[in-house]
C-alpha positions in Angstrom: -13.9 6.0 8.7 -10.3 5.0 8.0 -8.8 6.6 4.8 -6.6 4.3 3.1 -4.4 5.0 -0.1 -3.7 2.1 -2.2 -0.7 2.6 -5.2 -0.8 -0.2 -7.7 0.0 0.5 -11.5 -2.4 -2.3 -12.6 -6.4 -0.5 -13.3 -7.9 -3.9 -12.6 -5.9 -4.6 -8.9 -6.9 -1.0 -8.4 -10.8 -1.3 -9.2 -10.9 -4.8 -7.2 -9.8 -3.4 -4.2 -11.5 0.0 -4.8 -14.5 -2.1 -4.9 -14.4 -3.9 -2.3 -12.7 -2.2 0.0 -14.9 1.0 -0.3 -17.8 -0.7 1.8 -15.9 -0.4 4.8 -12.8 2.3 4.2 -12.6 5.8 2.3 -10.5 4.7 -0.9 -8.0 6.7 -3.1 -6.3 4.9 -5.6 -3.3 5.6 -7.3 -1.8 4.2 -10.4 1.1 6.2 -10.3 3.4 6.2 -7.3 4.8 9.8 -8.1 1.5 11.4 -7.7 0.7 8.7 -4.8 4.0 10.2 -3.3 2.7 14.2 -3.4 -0.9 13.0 -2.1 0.0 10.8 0.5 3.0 13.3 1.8 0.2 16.4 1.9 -2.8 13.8 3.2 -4.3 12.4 6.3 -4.2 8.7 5.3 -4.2 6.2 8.1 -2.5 3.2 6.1 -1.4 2.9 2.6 -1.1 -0.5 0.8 1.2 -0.4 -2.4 2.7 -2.2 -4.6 6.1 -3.2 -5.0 7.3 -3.6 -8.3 5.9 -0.1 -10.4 7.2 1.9 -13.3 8.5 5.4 -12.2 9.6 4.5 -8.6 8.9 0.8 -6.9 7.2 0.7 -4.0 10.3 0.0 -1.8 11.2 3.4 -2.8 8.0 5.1 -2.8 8.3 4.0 1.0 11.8 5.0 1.6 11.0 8.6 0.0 8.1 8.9 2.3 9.9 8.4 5.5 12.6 10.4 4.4 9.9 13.2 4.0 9.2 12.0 8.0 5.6 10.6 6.8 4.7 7.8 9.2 1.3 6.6 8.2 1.3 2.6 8.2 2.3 0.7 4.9 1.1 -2.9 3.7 3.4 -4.1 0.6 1.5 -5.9 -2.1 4.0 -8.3 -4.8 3.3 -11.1 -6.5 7.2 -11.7 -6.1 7.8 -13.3 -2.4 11.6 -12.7 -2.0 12.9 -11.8 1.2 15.2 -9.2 0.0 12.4 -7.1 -0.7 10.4 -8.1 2.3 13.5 -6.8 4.1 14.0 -4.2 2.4 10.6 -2.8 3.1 10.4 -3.4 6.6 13.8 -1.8 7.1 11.7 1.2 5.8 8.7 0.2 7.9 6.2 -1.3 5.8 4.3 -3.2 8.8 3.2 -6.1 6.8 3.1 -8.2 3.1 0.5 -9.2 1.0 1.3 -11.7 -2.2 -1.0 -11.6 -5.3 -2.6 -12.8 -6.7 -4.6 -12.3 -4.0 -5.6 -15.5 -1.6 -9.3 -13.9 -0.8 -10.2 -10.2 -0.7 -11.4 -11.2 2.9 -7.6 -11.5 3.6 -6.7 -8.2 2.0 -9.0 -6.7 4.6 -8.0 -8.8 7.7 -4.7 -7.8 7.2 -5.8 -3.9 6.9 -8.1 -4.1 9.8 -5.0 -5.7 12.1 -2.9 -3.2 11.0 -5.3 -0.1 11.5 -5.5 -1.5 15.2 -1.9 -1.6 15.6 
């Protein structure tokens, strides 16, 4: 079974997903990026899906830092703001793909897991 990581710092985006995404994935949720960072660094995750726009660090960063730290598991960026500066910005860093939220259908949230996860 995949084991995903998801970093969001709002309880109810966390508990959907968690929810739904635990019929078909091993889930850990995160609601702060910091300790996301240390888990996912020291983990065997196969995708992480985070957030962009988080107290502490954004996600942008949260990506850049672990990269840096040569951590290459695949990233899907979640905002409810769709500007292409941070779209670019985390792809320069490799996230692989973006989701915007609200959410369109939980179904989608999933799609675009599975077709990343096959990547």
């Amino acid at each position: 079974m995949y084991k995903i990581a998801i970093v969001d710092d709002e309880k109810d985006i966390l508990s959907i997903l968690q929810r739904y995404l635990s019929r078909d994935f091993e889930i850990e949720t995160f609601e702060n990026p910091l300790e996301a960072l240390s888990a996912i660094g020291n983990g065997n995750y196969d995708l992480v899906l985070s957030d962009i726009m988080m107290p502490q660090i954004d996600g942008i960063e949260l990506l850049k830092r672990l990269r840096d730290n040569d951590c290459n598991v695949k990233v899907i960026m979640m905002t409810a703001f769709d500007t292409m500066d941070r779209a670019l910005a985390a792809h320069k860093y490799g996230a692989t793909n973006y989701i915007k939220k609200p959410f369109i259908s939980l179904d989608d949230v999933k799609a675009k897991i599975i077709e990343e996860l096959k990547h």
